[in-house]
N, C-alpha and C positions, 0 to 999 in steps of 0.2 A: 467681287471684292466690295463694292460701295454698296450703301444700305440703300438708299433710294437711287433712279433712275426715272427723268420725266420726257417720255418720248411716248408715240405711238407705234407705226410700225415701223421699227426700228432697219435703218441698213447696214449696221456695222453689226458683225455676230460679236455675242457676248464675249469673246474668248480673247478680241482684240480689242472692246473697251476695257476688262479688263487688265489688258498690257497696257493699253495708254495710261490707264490711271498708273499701272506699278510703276513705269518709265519716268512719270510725273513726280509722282513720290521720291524714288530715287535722287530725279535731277531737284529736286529742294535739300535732299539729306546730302547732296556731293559735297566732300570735302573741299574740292576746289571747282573754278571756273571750266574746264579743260572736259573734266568728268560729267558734270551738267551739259556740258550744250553737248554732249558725245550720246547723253540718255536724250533732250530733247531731239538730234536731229534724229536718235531710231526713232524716236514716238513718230515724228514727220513722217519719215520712210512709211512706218507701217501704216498711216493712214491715207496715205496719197496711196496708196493702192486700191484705195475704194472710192477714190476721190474725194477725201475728208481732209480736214486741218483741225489743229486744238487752239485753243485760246483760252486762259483764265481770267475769269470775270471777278477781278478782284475783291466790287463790293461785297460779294455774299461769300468768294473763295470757293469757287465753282470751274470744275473743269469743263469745256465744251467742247464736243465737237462735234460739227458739223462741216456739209459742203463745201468743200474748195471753191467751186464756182460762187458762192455767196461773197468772196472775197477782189475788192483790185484794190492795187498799191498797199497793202497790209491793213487794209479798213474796209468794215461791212456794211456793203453796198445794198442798205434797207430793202429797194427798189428790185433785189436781184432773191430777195427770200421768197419761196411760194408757198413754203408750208413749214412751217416753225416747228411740226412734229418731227420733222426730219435730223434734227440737233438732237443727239444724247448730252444730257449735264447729268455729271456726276461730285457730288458734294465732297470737297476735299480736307473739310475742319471738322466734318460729325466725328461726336465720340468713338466711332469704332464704324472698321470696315465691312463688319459684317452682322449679322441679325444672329447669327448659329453662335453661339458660343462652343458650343462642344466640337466644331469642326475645327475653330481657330486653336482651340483647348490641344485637340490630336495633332494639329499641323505642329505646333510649337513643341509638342510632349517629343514628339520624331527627331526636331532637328536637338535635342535638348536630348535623348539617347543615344544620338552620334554623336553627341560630344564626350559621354559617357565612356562610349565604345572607346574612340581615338584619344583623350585625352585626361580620364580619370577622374573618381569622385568628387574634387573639394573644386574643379572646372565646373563639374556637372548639377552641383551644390548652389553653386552662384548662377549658371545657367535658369536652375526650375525658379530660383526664387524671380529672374526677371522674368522670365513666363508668365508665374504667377501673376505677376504685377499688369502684364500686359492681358492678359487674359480680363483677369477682374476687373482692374479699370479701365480700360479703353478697347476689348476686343479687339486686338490687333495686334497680327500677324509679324513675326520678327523681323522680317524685312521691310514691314510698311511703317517700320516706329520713325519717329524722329527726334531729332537732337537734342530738341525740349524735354519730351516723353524721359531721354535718356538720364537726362541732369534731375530731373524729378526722381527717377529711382535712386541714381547714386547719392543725391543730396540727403534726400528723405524716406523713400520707403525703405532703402537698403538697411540704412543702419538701426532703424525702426522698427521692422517687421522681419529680417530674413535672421536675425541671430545668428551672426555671421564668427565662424573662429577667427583668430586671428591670422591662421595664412588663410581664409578664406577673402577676408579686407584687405590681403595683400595682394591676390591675383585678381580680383574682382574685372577691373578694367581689360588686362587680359583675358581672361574668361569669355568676358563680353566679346570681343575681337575674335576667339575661338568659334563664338556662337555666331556670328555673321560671317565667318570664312565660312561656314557649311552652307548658306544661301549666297555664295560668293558676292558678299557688296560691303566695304568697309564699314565702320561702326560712324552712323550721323555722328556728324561735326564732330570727329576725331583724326588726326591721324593715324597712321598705325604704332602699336604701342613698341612692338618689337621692329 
């Protein structure tokens, strides 16, 4: 998912940083409190199985994670790190999650023809054009958007760029809601509309 990674030999397999980061992502996008600490404490779970913990390094917006044993009373015991390559940071503010454009392209085109399939053209109308959006500006993936990302399309690119009919402007938000039940995670900093 993340464009860079600074580690050497890494312990954690790629498949579970990864999930940390999605988990991350999520627990910023939750609608409420309850939902957030439900994503961080999986993120917890699954790294304390390799004996890892995360922490977000606020100045640069960097997720870490590294050693559990680097840590006592919830603070990093300098004295206790042996080798600093041991920490995966992965960057949580870069433009886009991924370097491929054409994979996030296909990832997005898929959940944007189930919508198609279950829900019908003027759904699926408002669906490509946020794709579109996400694709081009920010590579990234419909579940890793966030609320910001969101309000930027509905404010400004929507009515700008996707030439929207008029029930198109009317389900718009719904649609939206449509396209993130297909990766099961509500729409960043929304309720649900229905």
């Amino acid at each position: 998912m993340s464009e860079e990674r600074e580690h050497s030999e890494q312990e954690l397999p790629d498949d579970v940083v990864d999930e940390a980061e999605r988990l991350t992502r999520l627990a910023r996008n939750a609608v409420d409190d309850d939902e957030a600490t439900a994503y961080d404490r999986h993120r917890e779970e699954l790294l304390s199985e390799y004996g890892f913990t995360a922490r977000i390094r606020d100045e640069d917006d960097v997720l870490v994670l590294h050693p559990a044993e680097w840590v006592e009373d919830g603070a990093i015991r300098v004295e206790r790190i042996d080798d600093t390559g041991r920490a995966v940071e992965v960057p949580l503010s870069a433009p886009g999650d991924e370097d491929d454009w054409e994979a996030v392209e296909a990832h997005n085109a898929t959940l944007v023809e189930r919508v198609a399939d279950e829900h019908g053209e003027i759904h699926a109308a408002n669906c490509r054009a946020f794709a579109d959006f996400l694709g081009n500006h920010y590579v990234r993936r419909v579940e890793d958007t966030t609320a910001a990302e969101i309000d930027v399309f509905l404010s400004e690119y929507y009515p700008r760029n996707a030439w929207p009919s008029e029930r198109q402007r009317d389900v718009v938000e719904q649609s939206l809601e449509l396209l993130f039940e297909v990766v099961d995670v509500n729409v960043p900093g929304r309720s649900r509309v229905r």
